[in-house]
C-alpha positions as CSV (number, residue, x, y, z in Angstrom):
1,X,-55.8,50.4,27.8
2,X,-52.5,49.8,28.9
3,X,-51.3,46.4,27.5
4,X,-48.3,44.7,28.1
5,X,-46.0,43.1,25.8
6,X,-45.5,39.2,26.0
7,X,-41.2,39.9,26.7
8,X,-42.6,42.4,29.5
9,X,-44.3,39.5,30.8
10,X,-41.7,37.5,31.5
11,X,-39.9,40.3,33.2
12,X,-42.2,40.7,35.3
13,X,-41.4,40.5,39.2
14,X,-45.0,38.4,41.3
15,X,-45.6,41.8,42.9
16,X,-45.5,43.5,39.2
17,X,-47.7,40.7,37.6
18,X,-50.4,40.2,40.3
19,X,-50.6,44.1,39.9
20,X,-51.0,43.8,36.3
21,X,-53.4,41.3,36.2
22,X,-55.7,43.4,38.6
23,X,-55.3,45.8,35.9
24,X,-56.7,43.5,33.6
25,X,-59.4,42.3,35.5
26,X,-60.6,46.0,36.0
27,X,-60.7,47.0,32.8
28,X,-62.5,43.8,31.7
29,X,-65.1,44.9,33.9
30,X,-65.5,48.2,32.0
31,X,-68.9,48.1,29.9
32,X,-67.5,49.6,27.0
33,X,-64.7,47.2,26.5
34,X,-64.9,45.3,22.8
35,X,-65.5,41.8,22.2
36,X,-61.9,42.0,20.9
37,X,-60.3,44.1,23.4
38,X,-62.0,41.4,25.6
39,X,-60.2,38.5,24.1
40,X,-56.6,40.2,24.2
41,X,-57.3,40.8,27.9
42,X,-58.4,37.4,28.9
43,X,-55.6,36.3,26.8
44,X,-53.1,38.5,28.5
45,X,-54.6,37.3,32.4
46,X,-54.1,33.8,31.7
47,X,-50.5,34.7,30.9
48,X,-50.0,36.8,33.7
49,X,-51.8,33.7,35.8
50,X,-49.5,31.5,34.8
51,X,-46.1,33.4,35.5
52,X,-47.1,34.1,38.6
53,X,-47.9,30.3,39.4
54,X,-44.5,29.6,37.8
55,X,-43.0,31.4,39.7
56,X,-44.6,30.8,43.1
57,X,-43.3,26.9,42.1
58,X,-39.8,28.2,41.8
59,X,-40.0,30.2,45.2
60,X,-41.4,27.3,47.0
61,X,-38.5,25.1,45.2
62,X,-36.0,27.5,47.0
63,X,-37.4,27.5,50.2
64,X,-35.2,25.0,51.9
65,X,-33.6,25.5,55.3
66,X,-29.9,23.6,56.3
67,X,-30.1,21.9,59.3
68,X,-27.9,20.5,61.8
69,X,-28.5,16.9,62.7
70,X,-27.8,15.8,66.3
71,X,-24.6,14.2,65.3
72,X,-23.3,17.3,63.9
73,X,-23.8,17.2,60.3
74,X,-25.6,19.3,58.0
75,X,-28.5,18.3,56.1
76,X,-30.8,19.9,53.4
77,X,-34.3,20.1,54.5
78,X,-37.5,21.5,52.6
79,X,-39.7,23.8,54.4
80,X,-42.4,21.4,54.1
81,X,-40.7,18.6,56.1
82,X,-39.8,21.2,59.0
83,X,-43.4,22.0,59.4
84,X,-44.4,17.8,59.4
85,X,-41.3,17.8,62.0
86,X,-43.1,20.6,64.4
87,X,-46.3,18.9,64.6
């Protein structure tokens, strides 16, 4: 069982932790895994679950696009308001 450590974690890139945590949810699956082994896997997932959420919040935080207004000036928009504009 490979088991990652909890300053691994949080070096983690998205790509590396969604991989890990399908890692996880394999070996969970495995009949022969221990009540024990069990809890230090779940453990692990819902670590893994909630770096990657963290950092899907920080990616959507930098998702902003600069704009030029009609009048010429620049303005920060988020990529949420862009879509609302296009509709």
């Amino acid at each position: 069982m490979a088991e990652a450590s909890p300053e691994r974690e949080t070096n983690l890139s998205f790509e590396e932790g969604l991989k890990r945590l399908e890692e996880v949810l394999r070996e969970l699956e495995q009949p022969a895994v221990t009540l024990d082994a069990s809890l230090g896997l779940f453990g692990e997932g819902v670590a893994l679950i909630r770096r990657c959420q963290t950092q899907l919040t920080q990616a959507e935080g930098k998702l902003q696009v600069l704009m030029e207004e009609a009048d010429g000036s620049l303005v920060l928009r988020e990529l949420a308001d862009l879509s609302a504009d296009l509709e």
